[in-house]
N, C-alpha and C positions, 0 to 999 in steps of 0.2 A: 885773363882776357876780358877786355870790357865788354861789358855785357847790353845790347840792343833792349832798349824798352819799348816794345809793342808784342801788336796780337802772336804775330809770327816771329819765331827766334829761332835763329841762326847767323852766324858771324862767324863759320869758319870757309877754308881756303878749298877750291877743288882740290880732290885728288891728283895723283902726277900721273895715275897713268888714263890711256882714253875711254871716255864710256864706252861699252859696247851696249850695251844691253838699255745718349746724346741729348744733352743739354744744348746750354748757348755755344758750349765751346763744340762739340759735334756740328752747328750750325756753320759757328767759323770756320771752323776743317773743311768740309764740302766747301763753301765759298773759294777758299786758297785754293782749295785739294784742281778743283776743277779744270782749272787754265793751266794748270801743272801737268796734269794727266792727258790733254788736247797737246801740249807741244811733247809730251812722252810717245803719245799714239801715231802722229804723225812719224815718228823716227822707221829707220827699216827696220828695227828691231821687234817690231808688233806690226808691219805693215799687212803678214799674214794672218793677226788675230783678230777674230771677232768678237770677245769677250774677253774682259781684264777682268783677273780677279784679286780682290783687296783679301787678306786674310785677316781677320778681328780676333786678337790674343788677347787674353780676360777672362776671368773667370768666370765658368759657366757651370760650376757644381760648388758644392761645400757653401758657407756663410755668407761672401760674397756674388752668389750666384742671379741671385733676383738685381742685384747692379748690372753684373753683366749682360747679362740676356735682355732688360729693356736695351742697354748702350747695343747691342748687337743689331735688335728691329731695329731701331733708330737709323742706324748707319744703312740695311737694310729698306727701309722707309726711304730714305732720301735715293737712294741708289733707284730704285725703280722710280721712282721721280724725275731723274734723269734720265733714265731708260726710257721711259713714255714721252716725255718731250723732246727724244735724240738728242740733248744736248751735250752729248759728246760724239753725234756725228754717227756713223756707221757700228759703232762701240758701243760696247752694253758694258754697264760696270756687273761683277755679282762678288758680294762679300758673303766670305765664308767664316764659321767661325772656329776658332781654335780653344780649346779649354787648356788655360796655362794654373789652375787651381791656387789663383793668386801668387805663385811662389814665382823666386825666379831661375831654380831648378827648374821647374815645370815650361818653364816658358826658353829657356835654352833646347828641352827636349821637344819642344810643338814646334819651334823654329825650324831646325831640323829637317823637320816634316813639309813644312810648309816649302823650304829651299826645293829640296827633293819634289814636289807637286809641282813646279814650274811656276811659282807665286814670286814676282818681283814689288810687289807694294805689301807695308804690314803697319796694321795700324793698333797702338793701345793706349789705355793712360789709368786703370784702376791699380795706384802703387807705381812711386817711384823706385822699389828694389826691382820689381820684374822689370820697370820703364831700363834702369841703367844695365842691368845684366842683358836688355833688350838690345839696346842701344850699342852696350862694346862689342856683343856677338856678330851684330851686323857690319861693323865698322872693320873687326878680324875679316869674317867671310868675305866681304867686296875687294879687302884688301890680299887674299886668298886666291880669289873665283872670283875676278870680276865679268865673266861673263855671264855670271848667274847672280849678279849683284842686286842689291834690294834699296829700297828704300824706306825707311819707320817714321810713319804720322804719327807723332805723339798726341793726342785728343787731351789730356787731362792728366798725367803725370807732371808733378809741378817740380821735384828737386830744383833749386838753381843749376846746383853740378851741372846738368844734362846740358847747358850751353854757354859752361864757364870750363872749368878745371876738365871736364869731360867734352866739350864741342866736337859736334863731329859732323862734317858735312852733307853725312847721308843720312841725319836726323833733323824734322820739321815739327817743331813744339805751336801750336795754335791756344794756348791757353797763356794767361799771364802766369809768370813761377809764385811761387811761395812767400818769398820777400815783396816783390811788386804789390799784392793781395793783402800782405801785412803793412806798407807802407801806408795804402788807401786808409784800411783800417785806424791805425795808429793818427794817423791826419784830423780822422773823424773823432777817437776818442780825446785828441788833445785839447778841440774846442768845446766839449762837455764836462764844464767845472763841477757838476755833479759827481765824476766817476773820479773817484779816490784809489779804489784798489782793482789789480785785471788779476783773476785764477786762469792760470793757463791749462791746460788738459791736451796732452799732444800724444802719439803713439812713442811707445817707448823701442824706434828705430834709429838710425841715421838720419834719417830725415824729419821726425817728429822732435827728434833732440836738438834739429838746426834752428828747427822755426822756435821753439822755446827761446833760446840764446837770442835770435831774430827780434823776435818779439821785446825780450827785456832790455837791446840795447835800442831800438827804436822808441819805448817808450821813454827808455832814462834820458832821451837826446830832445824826444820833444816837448814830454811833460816831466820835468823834473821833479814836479809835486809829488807825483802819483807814483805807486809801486807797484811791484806783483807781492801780490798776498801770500802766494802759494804754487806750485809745481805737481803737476802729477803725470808721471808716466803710464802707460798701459800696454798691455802686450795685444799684438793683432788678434782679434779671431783668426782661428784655424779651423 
């Protein structure tokens, strides 16, 4: 599927059946998130609610914890920023947050929870494994229960997969992916005749193993001079 370059990415087809129911990229999320949640609240399907609530999946204990919890205030920061200026109208947003312990075991089992709480918006993006095991669970569920259908702000999970081989309609990526980031990159180090060799350092997952391969055919296409020195994978903290 060709793949959209810009902030927001998505290029897949509605569903068939009817709806019923923080960095710079946390900045752009609220920007998009906004005018998307104003034509959600308006529907009859929250006409009764007076508080929407986003649920925030992320690690919020073990090694990753101090990522998540600023990204959580953040998300939280902005939300009452909008609450105080009404700018969503009668509506109060309140993000809650969910501890998925980086896994995406964990983040299937918090999902879950969150469906069952009556939570239709979920937002994440530390790790593209919990992002895609995020992503297909919600895409089964609506396809399931679409009267309890969700919809996943992606903030910072970059895989390409997530709106190529994977796209899914009820997935909103606000971040450039992984290739777009390596493209810029690569751009930059072709016109520095200085740089002779690049060490790559990438997690030793599915998605640290993409950007590796990413990386070395981007280089070999633009600067053919130059090579990678060297490879090293690593295993996540746990």
């Amino acid at each position: 599927m060709k793949q959209r370059r810009s902030g927001l990415e998505t290029a897949c087809p509605a569903p068939a059946f009817k709806e019923t129911t923080i960095t710079t990229s946390i900045a752009r999320c609220t920007r998009v998130l906004l005018p998307a949640l104003a034509t959600l609240f308006a529907s009859a399907a929250f006409a009764q609610q007076e508080v929407v609530r986003i649920a925030y999946i992320d690690p919020l204990s073990g090694p990753f914890a101090n990522v998540g919890d600023g990204g959580l205030k953040q998300f939280q920061f902005v939300a009452d920023q909008i609450n105080a200026t009404k700018a969503a109208g009668r509506f109060k947003l309140e993000v809650v947050g969910y501890d998925n312990k980086g896994t995406p075991q964990e983040t299937l089992t918090v999902l879950k929870s969150v469906i069952d709480s009556g939570i239709h918006f979920v937002t994440q993006g530390n790790g593209s494994g919990a992002g895609l095991a995020l992503q297909d669970a919600v895409q089964k569920n609506n396809d399931r229960d679409p009267a309890r259908a969700v919809v996943y702000f992606n903030y910072a999970a970059v895989d390409p997969d997530a709106t190529n081989s994977k796209c899914s309609f009820w997935h909103f990526r606000f971040d450039a992916n992984s290739e777009m980031k390596l493209e810029g990159l690569t751009d930059f180090i072709k016109n520095q005749p200085e740089v002779k060799k690049v060490f790559l350092i990438n997690q030793n997952y599915s998605h640290g193993q993409q950007v590796s391969r990413a990386a070395k055919e981007y280089l070999k296409r633009k600067r053919p001079t130059s090579r990678s020195s060297g490879t090293t994978c690593i295993r996540s903290a746990r």
